[in-house]
C-alpha angles and dihedrals in degrees: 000000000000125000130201130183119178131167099210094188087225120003093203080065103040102032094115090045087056093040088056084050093051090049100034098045093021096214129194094213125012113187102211119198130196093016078161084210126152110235084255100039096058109125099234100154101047083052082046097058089046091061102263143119113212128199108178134181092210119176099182125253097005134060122331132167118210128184119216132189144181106272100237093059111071121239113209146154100041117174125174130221147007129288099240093006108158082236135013089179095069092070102229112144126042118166130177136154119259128215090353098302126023105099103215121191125179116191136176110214104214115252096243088212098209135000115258098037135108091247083061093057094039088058094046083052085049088059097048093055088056099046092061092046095050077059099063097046100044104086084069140052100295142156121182110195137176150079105330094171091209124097104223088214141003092267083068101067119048097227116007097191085061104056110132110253084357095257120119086063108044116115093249097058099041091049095056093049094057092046075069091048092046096060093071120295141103132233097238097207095047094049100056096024104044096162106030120108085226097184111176097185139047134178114265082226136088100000089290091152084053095049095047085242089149138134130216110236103134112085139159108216112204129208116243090247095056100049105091088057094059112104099162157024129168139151123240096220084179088074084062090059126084089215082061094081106350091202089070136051108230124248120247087246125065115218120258112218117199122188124208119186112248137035119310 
């Protein structure tokens, strides 16, 4: 079974992009963050004629997290949002089960923007709503996958004291983001990759791509029972290229692929 999970920063934008990853890597479930999509405006049948089922939790110009998966394996049970989350209209959270019983969620942390502010806070509520909610799904076969915006640890940003407005490293934030971690998941890439840098973003601005002045966001957390089945985890920098697919700009973020022995 192959994961993806892949914030495309505007899918309008980025759907040939996504079209090239699903034929290119061929995945059976790609988790898809800030589609910026209004609920009517999702592109459900171009993903269709690629091969692939959506169910999106979409908010409109902001934000926005979708699951796809290969047509031929159900998606079911979906459900949107957090219990006590700061704010369910900013379409942040969408879970369902794949293929009868692999429980999928794609979420999109909140920036946070600057310490100190009420979009900060709102951002370390965001986390602890996850992380009860981790807590509920990690006795199955879960992975939950997206944009945390938060690097789990120093060797995750490529200079700590540079991070635009100092959020995404601070203790409060990492702690939170292992509790989810804690309550029995893996950190996929980690796991597999133990010494690699692995960004998965870089700033549009100044050649920081170029530079590898990059950050690692973007994680697949796996269930415990699913983590003997992990093989491996690896990010596609050349969707972070133009040169990648020339019709579409790329994303800020590069898509994590993560591989599990067996069928989906």
């Amino acid at each position: 079974m192959r994961l993806i999970t892949y914030n495309v920063n505007s899918l309008a934008q980025r759907l040939p992009r996504l079209r090239a990853l699903l034929a290119e890597h061929a995945p059976d479930v790609v988790c898809l963050q800030e589609t910026k999509c209004g609920p009517d405006s999702f592109p459900v049948e171009a993903l269709r004629a690629a091969g692939y089922d959506a169910v999106h939790r979409s908010g409109g110009r902001w934000a926005g997290v979708a699951i796809l998966a290969r047509a031929d394996l159900a998606l079911d049970d979906v459900c949107a949002d957090l219990a006590d989350e700061p704010d369910a209209a900013e379409a942040r959270w969408i879970e369902a089960t794949v293929g009868g019983s692999l429980r999928v969620a794609s979420v999109y942390v909140p920036n946070g923007r600057a310490l100190g502010t009420p979009t900060f806070e709102a951002k370390l509520r965001f986390l602890e709503a996850m992380a009860r909610r981790a807590e509920q799904l990690a006795d199955g076969r879960a992975v939950i996958a997206g944009d945390m915006n938060v690097c789990p640890a120093n060797r995750d940003v490529w200079d700590v004291s540079q991070v635009h407005g100092a959020t995404h490293v601070t203790p409060d934030e990492r702690m939170r983001l292992q509790a989810v971690i804690d309550a029995g998941f893996v950190d996929a890439y980690r796991r597999v990759e133990p010494q690699e840098s692995g960004f998965t973003w870089w700033d549009y601005r100044a050649g920081h791509f170029h530079k590898g002045f990059g950050l690692r966001i973007d994680l697949a957390l796996v269930s415990q029972p699913l983590v003997d089945r992990l093989t491996g985890a690896r990010v596609d920098r050349d969707y972070r290229k133009p040169t990648k697919v020339r019709e579409s700009k790329p994303s800020d973020h590069a898509p994590l692929i993560v591989d599990f022995d067996g069928p989906a």
